[in-house]
C-alpha positions, 0 to 999 in steps of 0.5 A: 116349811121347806120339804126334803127329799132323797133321791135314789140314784140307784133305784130306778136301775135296782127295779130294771133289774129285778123286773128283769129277774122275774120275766126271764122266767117266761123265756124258760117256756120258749124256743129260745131256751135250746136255741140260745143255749139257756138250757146249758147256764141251767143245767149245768148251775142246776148240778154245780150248785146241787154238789156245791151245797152237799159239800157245804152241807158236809163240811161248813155246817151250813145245815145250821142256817135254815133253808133260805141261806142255802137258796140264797147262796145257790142262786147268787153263787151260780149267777156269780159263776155265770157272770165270771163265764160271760167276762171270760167268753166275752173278754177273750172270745168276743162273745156277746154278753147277755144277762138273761144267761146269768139268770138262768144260771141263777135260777139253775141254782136256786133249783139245785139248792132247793132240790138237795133241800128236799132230798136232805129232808 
């Protein structure tokens, strides 16, 4: 009997992806986060998406579902928000595009989110 198999064209990409989701925490603790400018994608994600969620929180009703959405949604709307910012430097001002820049607006978020969290609690 002849066996089936799938082949995932995506999943090779997908798994790059979240790897490097997760090690680019490490850079936090370099000299590399002043000098190029991660600092700036995690602050400023950080705060955005802290007054983000209190508008949310005021008047979606978004403290109806629970508290993994919230950290989703700060995390994926900060590294939404960097993305377009990286497009926008890099389309009208040549500027070269780094995806550890968008994680660290993501991780920003993730922070903001869970801070407005625990500060709500």
């Amino acid at each position: 009997m002849k066996k089936f198999y799938i082949e995932c064209t995506i999943c090779p990409i997908l798994k790059d992806k979240v790897v490097k989701y997760v090690t680019n925490t490490k850079k936090i603790f370099t000299p590399d986060f002043i000098k190029q400018n991660y600092h700036k994608h995690f602050g400023y994600s950080l705060v955005l998406t802290f007054f983000a969620i209190w508008f949310l929180f005021a008047f979606a009703h978004l403290g109806d579902t629970g508290n993994f959405f919230p950290i989703f949604l700060g995390g994926f709307g900060a590294y939404a928000a960097n993305f377009l910012r990286e497009w926008y430097y890099g389309k009208f001002h040549d500027a070269p595009w780094d995806n550890t820049d968008l994680n660290m607006g993501s991780y920003g978020g993730i922070i903001g989110a869970i801070l407005y969290l625990l500060l709500l609690a």
